[in-house]
Predicted model as a PDB file, atoms N, CA, C, CB and O in Angstrom, pLDDT in the B-factor column:
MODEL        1                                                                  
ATOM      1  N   UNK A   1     102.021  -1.587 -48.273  1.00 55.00           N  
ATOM      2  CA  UNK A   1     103.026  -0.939 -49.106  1.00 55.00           C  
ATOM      3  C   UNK A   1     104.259  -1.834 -49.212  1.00 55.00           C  
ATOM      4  CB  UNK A   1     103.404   0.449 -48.531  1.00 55.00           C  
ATOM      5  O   UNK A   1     104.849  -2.199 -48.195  1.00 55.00           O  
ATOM      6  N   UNK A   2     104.749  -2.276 -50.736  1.00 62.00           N  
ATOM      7  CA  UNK A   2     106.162  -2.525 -50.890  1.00 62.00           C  
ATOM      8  C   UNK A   2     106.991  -1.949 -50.546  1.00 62.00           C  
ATOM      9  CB  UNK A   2     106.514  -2.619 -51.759  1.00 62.00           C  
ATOM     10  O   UNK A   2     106.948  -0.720 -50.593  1.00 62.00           O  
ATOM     11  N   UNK A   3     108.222  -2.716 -49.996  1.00 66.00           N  
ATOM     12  CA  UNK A   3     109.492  -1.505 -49.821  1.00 66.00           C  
ATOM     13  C   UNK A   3     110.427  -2.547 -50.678  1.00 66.00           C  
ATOM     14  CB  UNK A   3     110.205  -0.983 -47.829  1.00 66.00           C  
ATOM     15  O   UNK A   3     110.669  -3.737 -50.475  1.00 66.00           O  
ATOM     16  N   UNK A   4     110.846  -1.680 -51.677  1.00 80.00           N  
ATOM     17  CA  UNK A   4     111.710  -1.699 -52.329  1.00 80.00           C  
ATOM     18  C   UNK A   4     113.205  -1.982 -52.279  1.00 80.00           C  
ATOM     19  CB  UNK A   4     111.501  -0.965 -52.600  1.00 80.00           C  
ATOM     20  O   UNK A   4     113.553  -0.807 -52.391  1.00 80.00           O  
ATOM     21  N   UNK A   5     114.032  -2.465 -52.219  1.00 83.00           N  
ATOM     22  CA  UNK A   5     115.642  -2.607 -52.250  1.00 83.00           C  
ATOM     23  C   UNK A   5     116.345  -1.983 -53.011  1.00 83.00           C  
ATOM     24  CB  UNK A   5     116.102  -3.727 -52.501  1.00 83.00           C  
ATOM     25  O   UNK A   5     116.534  -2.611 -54.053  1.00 83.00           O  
ATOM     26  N   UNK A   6     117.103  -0.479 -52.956  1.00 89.00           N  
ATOM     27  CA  UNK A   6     117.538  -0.357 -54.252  1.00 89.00           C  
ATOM     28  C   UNK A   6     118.957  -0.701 -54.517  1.00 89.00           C  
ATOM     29  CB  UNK A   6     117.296   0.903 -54.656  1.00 89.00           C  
ATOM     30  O   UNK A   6     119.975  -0.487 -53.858  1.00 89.00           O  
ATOM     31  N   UNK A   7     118.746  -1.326 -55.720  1.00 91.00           N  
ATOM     32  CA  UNK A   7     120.419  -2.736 -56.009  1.00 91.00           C  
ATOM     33  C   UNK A   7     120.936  -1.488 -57.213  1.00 91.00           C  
ATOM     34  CB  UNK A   7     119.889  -5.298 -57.163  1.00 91.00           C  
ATOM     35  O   UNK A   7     120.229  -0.916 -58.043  1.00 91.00           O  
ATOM     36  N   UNK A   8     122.304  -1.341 -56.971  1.00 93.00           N  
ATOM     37  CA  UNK A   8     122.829  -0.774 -57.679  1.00 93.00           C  
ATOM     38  C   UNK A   8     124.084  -1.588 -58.523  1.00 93.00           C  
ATOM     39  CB  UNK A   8     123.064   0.249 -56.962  1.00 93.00           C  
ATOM     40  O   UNK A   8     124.244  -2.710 -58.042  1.00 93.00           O  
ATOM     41  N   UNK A   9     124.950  -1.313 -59.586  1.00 92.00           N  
ATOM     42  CA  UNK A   9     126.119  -2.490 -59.985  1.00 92.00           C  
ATOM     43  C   UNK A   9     127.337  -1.474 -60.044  1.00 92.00           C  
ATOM     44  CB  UNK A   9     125.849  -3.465 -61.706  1.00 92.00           C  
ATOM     45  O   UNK A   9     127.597  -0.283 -60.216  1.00 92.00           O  
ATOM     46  N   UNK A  10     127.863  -2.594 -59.815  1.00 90.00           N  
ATOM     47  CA  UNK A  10     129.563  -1.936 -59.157  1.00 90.00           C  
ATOM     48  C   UNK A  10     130.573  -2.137 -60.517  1.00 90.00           C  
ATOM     49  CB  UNK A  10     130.428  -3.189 -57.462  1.00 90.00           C  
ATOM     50  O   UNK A  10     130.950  -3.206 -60.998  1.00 90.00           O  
ATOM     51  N   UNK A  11     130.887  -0.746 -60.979  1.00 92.00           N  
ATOM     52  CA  UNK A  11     131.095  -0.778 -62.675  1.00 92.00           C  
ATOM     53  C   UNK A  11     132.686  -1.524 -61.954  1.00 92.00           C  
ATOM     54  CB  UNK A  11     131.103   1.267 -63.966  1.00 92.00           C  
ATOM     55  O   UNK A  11     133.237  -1.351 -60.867  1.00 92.00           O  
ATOM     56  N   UNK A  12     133.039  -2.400 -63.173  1.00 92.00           N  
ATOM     57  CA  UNK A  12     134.728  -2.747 -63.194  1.00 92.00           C  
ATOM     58  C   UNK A  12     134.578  -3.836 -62.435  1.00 92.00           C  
ATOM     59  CB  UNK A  12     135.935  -1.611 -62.514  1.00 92.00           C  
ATOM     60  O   UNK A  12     135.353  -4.676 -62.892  1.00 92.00           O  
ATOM     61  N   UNK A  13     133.844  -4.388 -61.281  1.00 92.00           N  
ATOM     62  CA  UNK A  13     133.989  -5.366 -60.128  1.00 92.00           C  
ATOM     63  C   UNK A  13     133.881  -6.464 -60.896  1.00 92.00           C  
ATOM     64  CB  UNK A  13     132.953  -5.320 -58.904  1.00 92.00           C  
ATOM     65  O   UNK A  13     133.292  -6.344 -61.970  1.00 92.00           O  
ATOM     66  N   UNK A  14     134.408  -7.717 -60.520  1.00 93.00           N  
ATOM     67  CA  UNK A  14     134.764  -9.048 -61.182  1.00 93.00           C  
ATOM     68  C   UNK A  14     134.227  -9.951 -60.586  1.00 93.00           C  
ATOM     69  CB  UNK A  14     136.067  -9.400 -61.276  1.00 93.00           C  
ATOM     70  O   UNK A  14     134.734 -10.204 -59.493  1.00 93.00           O  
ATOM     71  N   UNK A  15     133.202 -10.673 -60.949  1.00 93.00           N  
ATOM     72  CA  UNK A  15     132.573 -12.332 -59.652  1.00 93.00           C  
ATOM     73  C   UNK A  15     133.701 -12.877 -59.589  1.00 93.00           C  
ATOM     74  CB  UNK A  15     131.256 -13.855 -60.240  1.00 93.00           C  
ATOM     75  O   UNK A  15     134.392 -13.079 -60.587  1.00 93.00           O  
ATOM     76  N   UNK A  16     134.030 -13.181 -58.427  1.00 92.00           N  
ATOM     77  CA  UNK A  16     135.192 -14.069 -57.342  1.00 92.00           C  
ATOM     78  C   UNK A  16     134.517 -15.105 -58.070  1.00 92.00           C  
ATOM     79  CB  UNK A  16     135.185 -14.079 -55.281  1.00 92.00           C  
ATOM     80  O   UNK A  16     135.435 -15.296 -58.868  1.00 92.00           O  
ATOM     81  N   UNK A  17     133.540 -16.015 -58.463  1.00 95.00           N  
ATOM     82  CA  UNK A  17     133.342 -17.408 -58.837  1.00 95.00           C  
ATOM     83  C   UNK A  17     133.011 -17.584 -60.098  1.00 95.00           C  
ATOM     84  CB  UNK A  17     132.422 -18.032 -58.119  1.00 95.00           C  
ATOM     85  O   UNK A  17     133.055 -18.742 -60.512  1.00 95.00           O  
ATOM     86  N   UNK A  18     132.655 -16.654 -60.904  1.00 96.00           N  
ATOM     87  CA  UNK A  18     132.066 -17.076 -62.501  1.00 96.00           C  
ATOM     88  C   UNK A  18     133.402 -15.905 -63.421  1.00 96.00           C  
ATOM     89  CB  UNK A  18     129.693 -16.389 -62.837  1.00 96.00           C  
ATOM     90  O   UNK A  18     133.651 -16.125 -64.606  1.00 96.00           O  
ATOM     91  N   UNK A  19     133.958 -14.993 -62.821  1.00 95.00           N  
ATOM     92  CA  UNK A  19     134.867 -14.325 -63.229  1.00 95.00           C  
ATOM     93  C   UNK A  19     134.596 -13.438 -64.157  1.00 95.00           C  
ATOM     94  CB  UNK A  19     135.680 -14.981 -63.533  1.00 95.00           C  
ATOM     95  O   UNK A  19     135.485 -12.944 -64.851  1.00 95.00           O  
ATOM     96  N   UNK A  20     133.263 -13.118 -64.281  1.00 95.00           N  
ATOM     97  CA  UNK A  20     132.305 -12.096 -65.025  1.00 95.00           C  
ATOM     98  C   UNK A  20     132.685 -10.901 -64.875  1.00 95.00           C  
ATOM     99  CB  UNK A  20     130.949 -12.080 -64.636  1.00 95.00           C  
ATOM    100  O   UNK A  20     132.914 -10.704 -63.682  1.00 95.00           O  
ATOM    101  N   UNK A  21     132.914  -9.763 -65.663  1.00 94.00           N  
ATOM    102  CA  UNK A  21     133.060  -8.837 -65.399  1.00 94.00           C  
ATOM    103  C   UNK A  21     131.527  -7.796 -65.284  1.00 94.00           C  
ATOM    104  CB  UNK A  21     134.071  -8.629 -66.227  1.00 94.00           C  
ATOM    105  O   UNK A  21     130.516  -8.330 -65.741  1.00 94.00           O  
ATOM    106  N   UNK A  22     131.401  -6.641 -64.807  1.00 93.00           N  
ATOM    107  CA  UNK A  22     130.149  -5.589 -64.522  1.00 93.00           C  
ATOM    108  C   UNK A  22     129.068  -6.969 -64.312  1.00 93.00           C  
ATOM    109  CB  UNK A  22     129.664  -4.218 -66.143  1.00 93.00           C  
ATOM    110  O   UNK A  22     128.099  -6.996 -65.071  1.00 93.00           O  
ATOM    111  N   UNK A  23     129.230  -8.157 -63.252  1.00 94.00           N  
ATOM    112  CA  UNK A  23     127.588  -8.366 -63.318  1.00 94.00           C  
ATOM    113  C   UNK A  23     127.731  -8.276 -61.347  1.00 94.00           C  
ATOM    114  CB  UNK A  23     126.815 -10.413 -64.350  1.00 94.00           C  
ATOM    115  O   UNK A  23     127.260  -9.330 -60.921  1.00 94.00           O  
ATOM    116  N   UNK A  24     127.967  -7.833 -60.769  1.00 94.00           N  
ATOM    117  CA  UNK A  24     128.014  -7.474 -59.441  1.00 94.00           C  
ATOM    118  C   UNK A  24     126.919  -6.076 -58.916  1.00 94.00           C  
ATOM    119  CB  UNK A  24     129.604  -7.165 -59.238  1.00 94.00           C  
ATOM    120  O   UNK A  24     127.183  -4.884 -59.072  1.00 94.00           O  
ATOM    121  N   UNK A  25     125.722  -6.627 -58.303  1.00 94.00           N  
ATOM    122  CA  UNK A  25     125.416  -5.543 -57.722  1.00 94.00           C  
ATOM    123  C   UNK A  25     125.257  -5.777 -56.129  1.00 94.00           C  
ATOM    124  CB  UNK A  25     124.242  -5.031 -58.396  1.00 94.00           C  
ATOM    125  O   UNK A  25     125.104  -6.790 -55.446  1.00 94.00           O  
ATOM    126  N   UNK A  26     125.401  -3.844 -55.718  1.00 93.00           N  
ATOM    127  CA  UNK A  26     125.344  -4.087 -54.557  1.00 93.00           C  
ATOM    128  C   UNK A  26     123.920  -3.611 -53.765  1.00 93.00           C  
ATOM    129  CB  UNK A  26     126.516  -3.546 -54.109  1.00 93.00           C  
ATOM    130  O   UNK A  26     123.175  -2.736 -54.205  1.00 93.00           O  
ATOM    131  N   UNK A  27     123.700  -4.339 -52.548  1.00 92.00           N  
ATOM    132  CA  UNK A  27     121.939  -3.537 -51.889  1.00 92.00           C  
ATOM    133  C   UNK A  27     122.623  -3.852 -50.433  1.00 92.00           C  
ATOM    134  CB  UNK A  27     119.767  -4.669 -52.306  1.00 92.00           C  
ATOM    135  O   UNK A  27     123.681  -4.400 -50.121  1.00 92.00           O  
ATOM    136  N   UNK A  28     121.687  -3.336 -49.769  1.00 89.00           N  
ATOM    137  CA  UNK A  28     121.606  -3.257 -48.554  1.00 89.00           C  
ATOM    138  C   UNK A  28     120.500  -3.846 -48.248  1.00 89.00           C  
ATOM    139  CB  UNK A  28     121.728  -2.124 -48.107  1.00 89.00           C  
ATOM    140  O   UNK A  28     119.608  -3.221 -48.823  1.00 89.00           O  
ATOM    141  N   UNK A  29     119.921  -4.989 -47.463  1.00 86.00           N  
ATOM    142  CA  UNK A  29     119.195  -5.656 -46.964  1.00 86.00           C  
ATOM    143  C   UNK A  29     119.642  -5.611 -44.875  1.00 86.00           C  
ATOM    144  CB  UNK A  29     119.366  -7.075 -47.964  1.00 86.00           C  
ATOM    145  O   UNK A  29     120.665  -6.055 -44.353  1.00 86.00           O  
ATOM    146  N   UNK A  30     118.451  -4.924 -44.171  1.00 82.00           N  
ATOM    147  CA  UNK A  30     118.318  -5.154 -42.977  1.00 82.00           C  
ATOM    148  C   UNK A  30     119.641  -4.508 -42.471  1.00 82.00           C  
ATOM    149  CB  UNK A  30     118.045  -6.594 -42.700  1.00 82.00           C  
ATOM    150  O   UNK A  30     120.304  -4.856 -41.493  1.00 82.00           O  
ATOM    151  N   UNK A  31     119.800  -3.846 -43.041  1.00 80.00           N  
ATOM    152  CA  UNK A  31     121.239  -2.994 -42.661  1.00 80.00           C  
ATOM    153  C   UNK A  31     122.407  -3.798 -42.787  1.00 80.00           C  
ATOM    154  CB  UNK A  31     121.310  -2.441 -41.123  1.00 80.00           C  
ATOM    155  O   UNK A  31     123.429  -3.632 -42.121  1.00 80.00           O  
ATOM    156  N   UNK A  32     122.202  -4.835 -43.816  1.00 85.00           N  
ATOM    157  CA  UNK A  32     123.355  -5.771 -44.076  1.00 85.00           C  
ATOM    158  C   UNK A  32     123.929  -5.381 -45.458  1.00 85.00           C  
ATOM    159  CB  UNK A  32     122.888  -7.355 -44.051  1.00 85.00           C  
ATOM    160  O   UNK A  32     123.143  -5.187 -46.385  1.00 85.00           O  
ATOM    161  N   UNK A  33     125.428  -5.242 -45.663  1.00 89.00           N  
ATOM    162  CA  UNK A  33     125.666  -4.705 -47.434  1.00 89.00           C  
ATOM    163  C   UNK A  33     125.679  -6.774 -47.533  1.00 89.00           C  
ATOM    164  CB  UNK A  33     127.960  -3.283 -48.098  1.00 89.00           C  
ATOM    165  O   UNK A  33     125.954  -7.718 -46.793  1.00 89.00           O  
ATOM    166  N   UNK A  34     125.044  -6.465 -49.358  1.00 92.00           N  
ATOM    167  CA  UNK A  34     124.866  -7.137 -49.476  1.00 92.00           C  
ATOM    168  C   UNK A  34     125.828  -7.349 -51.065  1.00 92.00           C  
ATOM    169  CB  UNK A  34     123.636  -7.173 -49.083  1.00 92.00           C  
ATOM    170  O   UNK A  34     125.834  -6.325 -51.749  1.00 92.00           O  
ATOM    171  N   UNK A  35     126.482  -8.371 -51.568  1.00 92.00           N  
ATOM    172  CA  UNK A  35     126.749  -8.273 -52.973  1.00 92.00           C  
ATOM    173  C   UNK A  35     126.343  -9.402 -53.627  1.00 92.00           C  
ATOM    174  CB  UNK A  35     128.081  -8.041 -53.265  1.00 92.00           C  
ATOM    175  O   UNK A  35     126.679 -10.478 -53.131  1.00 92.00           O  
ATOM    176  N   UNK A  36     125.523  -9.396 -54.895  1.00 95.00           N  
ATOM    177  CA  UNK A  36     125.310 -10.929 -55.704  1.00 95.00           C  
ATOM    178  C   UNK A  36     125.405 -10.288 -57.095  1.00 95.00           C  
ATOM    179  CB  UNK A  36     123.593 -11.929 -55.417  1.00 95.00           C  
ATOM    180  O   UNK A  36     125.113  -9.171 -57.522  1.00 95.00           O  
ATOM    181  N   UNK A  37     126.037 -11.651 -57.775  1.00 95.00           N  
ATOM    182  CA  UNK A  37     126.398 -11.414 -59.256  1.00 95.00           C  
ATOM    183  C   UNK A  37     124.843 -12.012 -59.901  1.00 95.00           C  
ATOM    184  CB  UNK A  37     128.049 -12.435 -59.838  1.00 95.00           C  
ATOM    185  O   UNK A  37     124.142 -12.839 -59.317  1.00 95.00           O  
ATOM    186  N   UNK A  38     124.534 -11.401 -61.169  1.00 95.00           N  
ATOM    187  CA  UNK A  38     123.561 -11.629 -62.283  1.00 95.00           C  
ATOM    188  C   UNK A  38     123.396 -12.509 -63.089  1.00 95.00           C  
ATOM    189  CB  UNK A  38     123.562 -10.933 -62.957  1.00 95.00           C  
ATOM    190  O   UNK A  38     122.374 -13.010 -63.556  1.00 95.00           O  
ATOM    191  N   UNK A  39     125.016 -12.790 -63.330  1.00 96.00           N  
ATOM    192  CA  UNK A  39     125.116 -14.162 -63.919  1.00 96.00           C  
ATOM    193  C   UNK A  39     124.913 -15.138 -63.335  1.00 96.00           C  
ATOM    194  CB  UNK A  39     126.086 -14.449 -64.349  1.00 96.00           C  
ATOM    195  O   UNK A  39     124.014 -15.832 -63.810  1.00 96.00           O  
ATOM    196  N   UNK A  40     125.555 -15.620 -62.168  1.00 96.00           N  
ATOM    197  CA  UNK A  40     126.035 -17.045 -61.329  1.00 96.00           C  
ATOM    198  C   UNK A  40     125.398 -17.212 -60.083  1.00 96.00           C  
ATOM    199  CB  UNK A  40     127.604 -17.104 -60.950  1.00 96.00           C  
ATOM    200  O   UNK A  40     125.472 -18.219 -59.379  1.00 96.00           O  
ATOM    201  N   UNK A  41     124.690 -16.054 -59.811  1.00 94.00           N  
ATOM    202  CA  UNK A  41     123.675 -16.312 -58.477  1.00 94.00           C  
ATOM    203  C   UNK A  41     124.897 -16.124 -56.997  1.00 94.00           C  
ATOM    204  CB  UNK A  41     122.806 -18.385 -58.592  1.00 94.00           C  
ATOM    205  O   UNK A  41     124.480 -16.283 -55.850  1.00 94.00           O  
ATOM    206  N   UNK A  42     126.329 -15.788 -57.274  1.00 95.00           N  
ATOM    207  CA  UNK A  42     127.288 -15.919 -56.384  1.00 95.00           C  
ATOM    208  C   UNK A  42     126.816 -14.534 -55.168  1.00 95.00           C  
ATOM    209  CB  UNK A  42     128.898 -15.817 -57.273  1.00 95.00           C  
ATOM    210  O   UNK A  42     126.559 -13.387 -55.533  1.00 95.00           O  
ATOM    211  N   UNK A  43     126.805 -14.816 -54.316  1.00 93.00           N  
ATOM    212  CA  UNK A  43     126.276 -13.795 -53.044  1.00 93.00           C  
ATOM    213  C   UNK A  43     127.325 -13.746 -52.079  1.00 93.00           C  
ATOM    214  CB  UNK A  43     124.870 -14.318 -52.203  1.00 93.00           C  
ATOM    215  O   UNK A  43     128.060 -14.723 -51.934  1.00 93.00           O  
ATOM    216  N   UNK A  44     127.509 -12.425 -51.221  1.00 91.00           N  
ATOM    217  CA  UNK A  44     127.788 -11.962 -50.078  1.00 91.00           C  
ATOM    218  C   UNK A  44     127.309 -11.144 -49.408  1.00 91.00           C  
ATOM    219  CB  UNK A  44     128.570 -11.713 -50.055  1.00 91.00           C  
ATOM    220  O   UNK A  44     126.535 -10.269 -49.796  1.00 91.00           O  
ATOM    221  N   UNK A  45     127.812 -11.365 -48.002  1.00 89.00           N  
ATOM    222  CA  UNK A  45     127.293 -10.503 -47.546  1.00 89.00           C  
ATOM    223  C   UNK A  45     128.495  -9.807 -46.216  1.00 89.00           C  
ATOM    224  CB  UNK A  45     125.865 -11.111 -47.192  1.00 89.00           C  
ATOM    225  O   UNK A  45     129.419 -10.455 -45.723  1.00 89.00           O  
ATOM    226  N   UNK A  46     128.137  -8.373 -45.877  1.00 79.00           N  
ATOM    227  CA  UNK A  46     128.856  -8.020 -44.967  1.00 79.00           C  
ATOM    228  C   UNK A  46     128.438  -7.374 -43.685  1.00 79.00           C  
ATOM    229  CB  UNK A  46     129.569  -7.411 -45.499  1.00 79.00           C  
ATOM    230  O   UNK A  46     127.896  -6.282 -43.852  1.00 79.00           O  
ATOM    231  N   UNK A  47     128.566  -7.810 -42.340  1.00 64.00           N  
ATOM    232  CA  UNK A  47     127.752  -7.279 -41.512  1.00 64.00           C  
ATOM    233  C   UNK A  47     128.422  -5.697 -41.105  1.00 64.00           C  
ATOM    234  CB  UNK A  47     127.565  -8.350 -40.303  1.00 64.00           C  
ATOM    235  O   UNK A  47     129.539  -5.267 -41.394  1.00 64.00           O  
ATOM    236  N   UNK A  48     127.154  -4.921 -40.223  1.00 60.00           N  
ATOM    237  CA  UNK A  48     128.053  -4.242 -39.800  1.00 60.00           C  
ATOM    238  C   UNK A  48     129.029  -3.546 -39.454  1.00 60.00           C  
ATOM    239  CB  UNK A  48     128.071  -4.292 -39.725  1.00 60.00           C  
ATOM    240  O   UNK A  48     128.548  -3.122 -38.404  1.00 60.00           O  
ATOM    241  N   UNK A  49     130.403  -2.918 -39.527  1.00 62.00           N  
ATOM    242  CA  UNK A  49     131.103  -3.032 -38.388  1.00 62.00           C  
ATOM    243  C   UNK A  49     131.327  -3.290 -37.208  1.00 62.00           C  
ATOM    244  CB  UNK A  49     131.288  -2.625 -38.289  1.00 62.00           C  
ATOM    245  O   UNK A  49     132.141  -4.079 -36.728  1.00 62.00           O  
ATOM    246  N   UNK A  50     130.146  -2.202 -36.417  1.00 58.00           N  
ATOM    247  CA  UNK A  50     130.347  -2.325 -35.124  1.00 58.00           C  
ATOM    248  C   UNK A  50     129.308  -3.631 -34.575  1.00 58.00           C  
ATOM    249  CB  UNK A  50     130.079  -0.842 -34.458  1.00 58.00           C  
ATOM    250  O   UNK A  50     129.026  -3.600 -33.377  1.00 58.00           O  
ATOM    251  N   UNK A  51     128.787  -4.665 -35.335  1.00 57.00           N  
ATOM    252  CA  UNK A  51     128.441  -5.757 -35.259  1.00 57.00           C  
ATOM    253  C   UNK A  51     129.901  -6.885 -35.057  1.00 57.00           C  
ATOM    254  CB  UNK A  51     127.533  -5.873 -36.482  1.00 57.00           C  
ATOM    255  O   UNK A  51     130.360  -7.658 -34.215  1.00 57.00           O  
ATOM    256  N   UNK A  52     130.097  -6.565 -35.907  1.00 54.00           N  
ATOM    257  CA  UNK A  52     131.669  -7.568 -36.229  1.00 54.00           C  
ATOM    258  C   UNK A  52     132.836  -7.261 -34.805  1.00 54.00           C  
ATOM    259  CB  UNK A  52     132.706  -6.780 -38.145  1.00 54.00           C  
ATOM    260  O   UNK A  52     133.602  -8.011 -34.201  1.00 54.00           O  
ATOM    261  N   UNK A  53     132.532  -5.913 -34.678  1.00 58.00           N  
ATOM    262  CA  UNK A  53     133.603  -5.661 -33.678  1.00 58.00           C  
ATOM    263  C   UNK A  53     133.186  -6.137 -32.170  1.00 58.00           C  
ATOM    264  CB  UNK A  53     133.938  -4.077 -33.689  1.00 58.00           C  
ATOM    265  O   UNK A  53     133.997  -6.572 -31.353  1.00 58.00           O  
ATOM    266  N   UNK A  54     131.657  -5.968 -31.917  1.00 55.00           N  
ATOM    267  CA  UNK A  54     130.942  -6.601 -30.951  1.00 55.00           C  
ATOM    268  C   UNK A  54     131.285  -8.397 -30.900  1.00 55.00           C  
ATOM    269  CB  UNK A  54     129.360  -6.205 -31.304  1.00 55.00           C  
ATOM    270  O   UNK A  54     132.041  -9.044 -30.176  1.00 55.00           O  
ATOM    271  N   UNK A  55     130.741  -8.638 -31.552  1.00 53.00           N  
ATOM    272  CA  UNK A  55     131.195 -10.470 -31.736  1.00 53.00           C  
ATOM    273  C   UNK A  55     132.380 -10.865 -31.277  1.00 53.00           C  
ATOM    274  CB  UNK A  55     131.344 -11.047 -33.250  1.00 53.00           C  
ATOM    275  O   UNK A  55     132.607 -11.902 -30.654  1.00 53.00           O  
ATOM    276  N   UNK A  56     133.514  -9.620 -31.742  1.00 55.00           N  
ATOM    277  CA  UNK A  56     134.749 -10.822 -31.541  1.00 55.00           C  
ATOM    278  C   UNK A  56     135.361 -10.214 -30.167  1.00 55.00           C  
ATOM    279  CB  UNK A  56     136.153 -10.917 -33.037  1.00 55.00           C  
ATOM    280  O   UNK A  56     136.226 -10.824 -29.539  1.00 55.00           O  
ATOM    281  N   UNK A  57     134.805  -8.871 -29.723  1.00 56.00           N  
ATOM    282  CA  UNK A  57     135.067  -8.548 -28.526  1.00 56.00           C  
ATOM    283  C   UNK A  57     134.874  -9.774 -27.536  1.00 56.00           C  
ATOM    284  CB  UNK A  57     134.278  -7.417 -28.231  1.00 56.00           C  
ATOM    285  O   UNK A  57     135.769 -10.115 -26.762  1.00 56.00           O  
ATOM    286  N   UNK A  58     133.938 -10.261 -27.595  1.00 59.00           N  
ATOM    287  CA  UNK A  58     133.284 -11.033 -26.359  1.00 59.00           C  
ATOM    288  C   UNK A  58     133.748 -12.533 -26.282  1.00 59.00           C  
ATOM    289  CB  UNK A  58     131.617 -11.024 -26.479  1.00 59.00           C  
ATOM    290  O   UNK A  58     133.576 -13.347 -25.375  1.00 59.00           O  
ATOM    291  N   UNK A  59     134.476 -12.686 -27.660  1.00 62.00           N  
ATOM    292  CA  UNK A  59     134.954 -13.803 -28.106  1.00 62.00           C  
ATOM    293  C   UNK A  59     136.020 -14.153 -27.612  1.00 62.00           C  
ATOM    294  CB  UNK A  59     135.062 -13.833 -29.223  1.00 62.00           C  
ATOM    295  O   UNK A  59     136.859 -13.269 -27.784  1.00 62.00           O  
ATOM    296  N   UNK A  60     136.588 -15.402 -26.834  1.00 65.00           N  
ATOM    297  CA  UNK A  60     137.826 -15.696 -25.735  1.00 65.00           C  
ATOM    298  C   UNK A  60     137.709 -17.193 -26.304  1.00 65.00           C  
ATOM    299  CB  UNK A  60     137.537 -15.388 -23.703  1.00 65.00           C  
ATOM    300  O   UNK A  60     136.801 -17.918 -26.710  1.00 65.00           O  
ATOM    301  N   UNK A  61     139.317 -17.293 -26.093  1.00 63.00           N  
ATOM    302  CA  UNK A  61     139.574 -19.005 -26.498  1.00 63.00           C  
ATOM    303  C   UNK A  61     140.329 -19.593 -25.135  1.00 63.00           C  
ATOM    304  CB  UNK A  61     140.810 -19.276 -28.131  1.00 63.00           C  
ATOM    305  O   UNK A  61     141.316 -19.192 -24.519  1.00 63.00           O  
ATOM    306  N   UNK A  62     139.392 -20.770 -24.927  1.00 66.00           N  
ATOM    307  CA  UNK A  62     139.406 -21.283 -23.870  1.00 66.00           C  
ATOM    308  C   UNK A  62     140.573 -22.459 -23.692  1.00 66.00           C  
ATOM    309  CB  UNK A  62     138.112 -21.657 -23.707  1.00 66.00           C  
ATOM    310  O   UNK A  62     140.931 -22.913 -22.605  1.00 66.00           O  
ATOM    311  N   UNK A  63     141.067 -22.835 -24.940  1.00 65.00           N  
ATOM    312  CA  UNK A  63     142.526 -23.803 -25.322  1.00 65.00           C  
ATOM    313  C   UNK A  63     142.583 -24.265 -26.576  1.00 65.00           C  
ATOM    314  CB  UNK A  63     142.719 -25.157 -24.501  1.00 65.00           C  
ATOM    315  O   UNK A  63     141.546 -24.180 -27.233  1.00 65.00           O  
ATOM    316  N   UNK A  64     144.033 -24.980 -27.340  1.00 65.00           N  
ATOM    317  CA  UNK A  64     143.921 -24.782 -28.186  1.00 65.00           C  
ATOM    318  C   UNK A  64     144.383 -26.420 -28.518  1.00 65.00           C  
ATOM    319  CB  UNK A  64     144.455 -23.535 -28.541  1.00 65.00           C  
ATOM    320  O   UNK A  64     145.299 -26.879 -27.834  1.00 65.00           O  
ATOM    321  N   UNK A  65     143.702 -27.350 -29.637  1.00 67.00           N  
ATOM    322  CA  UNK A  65     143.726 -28.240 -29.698  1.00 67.00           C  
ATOM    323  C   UNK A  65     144.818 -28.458 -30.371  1.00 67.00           C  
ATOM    324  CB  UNK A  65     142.809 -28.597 -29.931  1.00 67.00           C  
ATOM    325  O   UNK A  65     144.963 -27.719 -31.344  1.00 67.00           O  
ATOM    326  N   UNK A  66     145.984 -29.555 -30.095  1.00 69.00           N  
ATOM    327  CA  UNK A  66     147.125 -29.949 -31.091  1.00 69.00           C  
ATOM    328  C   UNK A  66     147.142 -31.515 -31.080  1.00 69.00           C  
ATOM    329  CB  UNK A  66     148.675 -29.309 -30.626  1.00 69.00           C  
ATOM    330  O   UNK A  66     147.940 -32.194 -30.435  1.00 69.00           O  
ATOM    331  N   UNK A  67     146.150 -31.986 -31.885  1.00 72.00           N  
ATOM    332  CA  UNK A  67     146.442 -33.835 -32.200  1.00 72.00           C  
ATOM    333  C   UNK A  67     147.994 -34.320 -32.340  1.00 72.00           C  
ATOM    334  CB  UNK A  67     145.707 -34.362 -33.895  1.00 72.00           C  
ATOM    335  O   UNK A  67     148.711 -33.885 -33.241  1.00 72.00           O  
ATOM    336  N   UNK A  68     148.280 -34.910 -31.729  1.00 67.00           N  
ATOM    337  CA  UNK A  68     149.589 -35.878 -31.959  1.00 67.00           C  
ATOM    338  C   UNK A  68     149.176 -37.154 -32.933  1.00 67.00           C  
ATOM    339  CB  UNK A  68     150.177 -36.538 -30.354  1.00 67.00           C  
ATOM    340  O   UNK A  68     150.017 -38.002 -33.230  1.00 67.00           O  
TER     341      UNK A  68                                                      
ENDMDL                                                                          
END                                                                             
């Protein structure tokens, strides 16, 4: 059995790179939102939240580089 993606388009939304207006749709892939334009092939994607919030929890900076 196929499973399907269902891509919907985000009326009014503008491609950040081809500056297209209505060619933005959005899907959900793997529990990831996903956005790509129709025209320009331009893609994003957004994880999670509580993915994102996990990551940077654990995330510590160990020093901070300043070249002279």
């Amino acid at each position: 059995m196929v499973n399907k993606i269902k891509k919907r388009f985000v009326a009014g939304a503008t491609c950040p790179k081809c500056r297209a207006l209505d060619t933005i749709m959005l899907y959900f892939e793997n529990n990831v939102e996903k956005l790509q334009c129709v025209k320009c092939n331009y893609s994003e994607s957004q994880a999670d939240k509580k993915v994102a919030k996990a990551t940077r929890a654990s995330e510590s900076v160990i020093g901070v580089f300043k070249p002279e």
